[in-house]
N, C-alpha and C positions, 0 to 999 in steps of 0.2 A: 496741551495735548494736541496730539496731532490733526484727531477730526474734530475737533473744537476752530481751528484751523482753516481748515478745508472745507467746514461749513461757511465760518464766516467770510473764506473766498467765494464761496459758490454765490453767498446771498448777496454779499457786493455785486458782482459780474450780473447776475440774472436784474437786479437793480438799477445798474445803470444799463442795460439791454434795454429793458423793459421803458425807461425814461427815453433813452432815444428813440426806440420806437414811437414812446406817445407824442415828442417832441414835431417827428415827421409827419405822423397823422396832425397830427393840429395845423402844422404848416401847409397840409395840403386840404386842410377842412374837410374830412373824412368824417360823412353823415354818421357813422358808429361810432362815432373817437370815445363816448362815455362808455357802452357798455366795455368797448374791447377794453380803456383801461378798469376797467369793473373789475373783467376777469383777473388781470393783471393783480389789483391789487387786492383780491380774495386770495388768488396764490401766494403774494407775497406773505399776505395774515398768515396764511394756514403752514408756509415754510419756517415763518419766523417763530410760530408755535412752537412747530420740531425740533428748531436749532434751540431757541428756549428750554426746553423743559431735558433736552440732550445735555445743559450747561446746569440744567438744576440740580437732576438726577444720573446722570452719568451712564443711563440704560438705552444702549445700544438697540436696542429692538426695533420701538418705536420710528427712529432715523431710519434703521434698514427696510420698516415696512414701506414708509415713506418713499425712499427712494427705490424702490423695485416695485412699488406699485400704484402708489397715486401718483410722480412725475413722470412716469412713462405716458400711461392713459393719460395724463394732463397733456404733456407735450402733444400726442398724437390727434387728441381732439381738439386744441387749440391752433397747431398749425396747420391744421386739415382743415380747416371752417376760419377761425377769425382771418389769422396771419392770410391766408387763401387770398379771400376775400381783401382784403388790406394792399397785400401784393399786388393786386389787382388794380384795384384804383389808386395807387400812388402810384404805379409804372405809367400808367394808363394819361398823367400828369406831368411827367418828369420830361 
């Protein structure tokens, strides 16, 4: 099926984003490098929930709440504060 698909695209890519990210932060000894990949991978938990129970049960709902309202607010509070901060001191290095 299609968004069977396009999930497991989405959760790959966010995956390996999320690893490069922690990769650089580790590289550059980034005093947060735990909680940020915390967050990381609370989000991943909590996607891979959705894509899960989307493959169990085939109810489109739950993905669409997901994705119209917990990844938005996630993204926005995440790159407004962690990434921010992160951006910060890995430029600040390079």
């Amino acid at each position: 099926m299609l968004l069977t698909q396009r999930l497991d695209e989405l959760f790959k890519h966010t995956t390996e984003h999320f690893a490069g990210e922690e990769q650089l932060m580790a590289d550059c000894h980034f005093p947060a490098y735990a909680m940020h990949k915390g967050a990381h991978d609370l989000f991943l938990r909590e996607f891979g929930q959705v894509v899960a129970a989307w493959k169990s049960n085939q109810q489109v709902g739950p993905v669409g709440q997901f994705m119209r309202q917990h990844l938005p607010a996630w993204l926005k509070q995440h790159i407004g504060t962690m990434d921010f901060v992160t951006a910060g001191f890995v430029a600040a290095r390079l």
